[in-house]
C-alpha positions in Angstrom: 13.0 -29.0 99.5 16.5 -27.3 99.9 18.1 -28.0 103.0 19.0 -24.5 104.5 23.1 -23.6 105.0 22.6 -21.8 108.4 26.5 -21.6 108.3 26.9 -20.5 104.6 24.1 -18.1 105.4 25.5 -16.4 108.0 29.6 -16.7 106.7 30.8 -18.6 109.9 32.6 -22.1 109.5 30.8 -25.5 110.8 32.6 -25.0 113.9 32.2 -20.7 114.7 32.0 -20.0 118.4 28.8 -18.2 119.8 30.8 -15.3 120.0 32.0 -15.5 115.9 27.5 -16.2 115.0 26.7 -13.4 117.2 29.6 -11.2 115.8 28.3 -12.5 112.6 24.5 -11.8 113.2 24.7 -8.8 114.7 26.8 -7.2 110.8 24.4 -9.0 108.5 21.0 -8.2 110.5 21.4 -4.5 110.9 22.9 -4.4 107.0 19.9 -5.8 105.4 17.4 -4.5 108.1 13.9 -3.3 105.5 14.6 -0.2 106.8 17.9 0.2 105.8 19.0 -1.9 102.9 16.5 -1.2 100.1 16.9 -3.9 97.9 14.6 -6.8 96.7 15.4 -9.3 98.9 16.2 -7.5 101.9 13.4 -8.7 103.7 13.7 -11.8 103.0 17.3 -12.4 103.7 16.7 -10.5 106.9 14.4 -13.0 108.2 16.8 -16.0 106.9 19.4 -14.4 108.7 17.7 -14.6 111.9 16.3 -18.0 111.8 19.8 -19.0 111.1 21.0 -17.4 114.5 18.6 -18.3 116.2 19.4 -21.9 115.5 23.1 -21.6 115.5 23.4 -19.9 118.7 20.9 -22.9 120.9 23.2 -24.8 122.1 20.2 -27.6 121.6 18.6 -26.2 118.1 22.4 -26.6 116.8 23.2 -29.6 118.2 20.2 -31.0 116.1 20.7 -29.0 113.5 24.2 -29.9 113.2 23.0 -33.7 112.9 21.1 -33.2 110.1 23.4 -30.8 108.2 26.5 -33.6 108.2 24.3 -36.0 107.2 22.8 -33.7 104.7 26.5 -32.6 103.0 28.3 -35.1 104.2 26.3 -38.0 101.7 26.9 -35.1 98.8 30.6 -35.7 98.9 30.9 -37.3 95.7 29.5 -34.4 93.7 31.7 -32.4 91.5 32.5 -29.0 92.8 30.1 -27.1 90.6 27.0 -29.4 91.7 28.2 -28.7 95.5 27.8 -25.4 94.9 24.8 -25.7 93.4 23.4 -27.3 96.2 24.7 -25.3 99.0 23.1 -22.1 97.0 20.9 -20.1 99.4 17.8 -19.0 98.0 15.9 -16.7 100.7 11.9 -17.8 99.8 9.7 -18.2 101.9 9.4 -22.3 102.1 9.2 -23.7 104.8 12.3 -25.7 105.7 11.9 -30.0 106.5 13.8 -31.4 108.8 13.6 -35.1 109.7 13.3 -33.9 113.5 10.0 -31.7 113.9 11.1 -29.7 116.9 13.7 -28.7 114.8 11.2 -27.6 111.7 8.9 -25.9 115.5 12.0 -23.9 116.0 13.1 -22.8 112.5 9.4 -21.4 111.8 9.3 -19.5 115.1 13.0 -18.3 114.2 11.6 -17.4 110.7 8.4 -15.5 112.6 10.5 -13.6 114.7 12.8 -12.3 112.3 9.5 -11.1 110.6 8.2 -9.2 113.3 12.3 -7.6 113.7 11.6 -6.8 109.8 8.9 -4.9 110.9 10.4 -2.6 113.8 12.2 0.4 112.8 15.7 0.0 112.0 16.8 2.5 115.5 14.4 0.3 117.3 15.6 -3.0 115.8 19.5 -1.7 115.9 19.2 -0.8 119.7 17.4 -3.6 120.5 20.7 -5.6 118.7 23.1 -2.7 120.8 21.4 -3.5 123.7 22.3 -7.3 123.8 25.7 -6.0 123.5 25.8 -3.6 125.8 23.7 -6.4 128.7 26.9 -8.4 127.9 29.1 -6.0 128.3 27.6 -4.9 132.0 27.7 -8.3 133.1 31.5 -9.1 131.9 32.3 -5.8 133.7 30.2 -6.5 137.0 31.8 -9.9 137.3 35.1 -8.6 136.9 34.6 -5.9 139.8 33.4 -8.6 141.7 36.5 -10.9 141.0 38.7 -8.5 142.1 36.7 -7.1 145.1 37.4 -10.2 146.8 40.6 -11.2 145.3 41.6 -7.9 147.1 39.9 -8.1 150.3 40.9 -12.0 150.6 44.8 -10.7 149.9 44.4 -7.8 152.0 43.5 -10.4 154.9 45.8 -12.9 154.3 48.4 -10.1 153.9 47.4 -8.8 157.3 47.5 -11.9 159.1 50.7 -12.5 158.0 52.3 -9.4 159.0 50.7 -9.8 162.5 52.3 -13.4 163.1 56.1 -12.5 161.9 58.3 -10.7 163.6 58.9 -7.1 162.7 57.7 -7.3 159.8 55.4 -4.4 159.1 55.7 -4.6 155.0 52.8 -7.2 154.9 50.3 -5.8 157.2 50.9 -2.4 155.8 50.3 -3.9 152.2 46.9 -5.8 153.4 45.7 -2.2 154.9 46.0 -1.0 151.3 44.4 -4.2 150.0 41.5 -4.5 152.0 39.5 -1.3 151.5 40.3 -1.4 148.0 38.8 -5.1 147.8 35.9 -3.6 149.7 34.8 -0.4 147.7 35.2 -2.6 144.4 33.0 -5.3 146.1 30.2 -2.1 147.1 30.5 -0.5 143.1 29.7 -3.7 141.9 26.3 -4.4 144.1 26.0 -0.9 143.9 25.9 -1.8 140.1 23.5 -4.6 140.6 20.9 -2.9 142.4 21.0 0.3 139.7 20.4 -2.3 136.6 
């Protein structure tokens, strides 16, 4: 049985980020989507293309993974190029994969399951349901950010104002904390504000 290349199969390196497989997911999914690329093996690479994410991007699924995929090239070494590259070829069937750890082979044939039922959504469906992760992530960078600089603001604006009030004449602090501190605050309200409307 062939071991599967998650990382060939997907076009990232042995050492991608989450953010390079999802980046890399996200292209090759909606490209050979059924519903969109029409060729032979679409489906089928679809589905591979899924189960590979879905391993890569568990932190414990690739961790495992990862054991078993050293091993697996690593002993292959010797091989002229052309019988490395033999053996690394993907075929897209519908095997099952064997690992020698069997929640591995649990997780690759729910992997595989899932990216039949995606096969069968329509591609809008399937492509804002891919969008949508994006956009979740986005939200949540964003709302963070307000937050971070909601209180970076208000904390300055404090300080600022306390420091003004025990100096002597100063009034350039204070003045600047007054500034600070509602800005700080309306930030700090958008982004609950934010919360409570998602």
């Amino acid at each position: 049985m062939k071991f599967p290349n998650y990382y060939q199969r997907l076009g990232v390196s042995r050492h991608a980020t989450k953010d390079e497989i999802k980046k890399a997911y996200r292209k090759l999914a909606l490209e050979f989507h059924p519903d969109k690329n029409k060729s032979s093996d679409a489906h089928e690479k679809f589905i591979a293309i899924n189960e590979a994410y879905l391993i890569l991007y568990d932190d414990e699924a690739r961790k495992k993974y990862n054991v078993e995929y050293d091993y697996h090239f690593g002993r292959k070494m010797d091989y002229t190029a052309e019988q490395k590259a033999q053996s690394e070829k993907e075929s897209y069937d519908n095997r099952k994969h064997h690992f020698d750890d069997n929640d591995l082979n649990d997780w690759s044939s729910k992997a595989r399951q899932q990216g039949a039922d995606y096969a069968k959504m329509a591609f809008e469906d399937f492509s804002n349901l891919v969008l949508g992760f994006v956009k979740e992530t986005g939200f949540q960078l964003g709302n963070t950010l307000l937050v971070f600089f909601g209180l970076l603001l208000t904390m300055g604006g404090c300080g600022n104002i306390l420091i003004g009030l025990t100096t002597n004449g100063e009034m350039g602090n204070p003045i600047v904390g007054l500034i600070m501190l509602p800005i700080g605050i309306l930030l700090w309200k958008a982004a609950n504000k934010n919360w409570d409307n998602h």
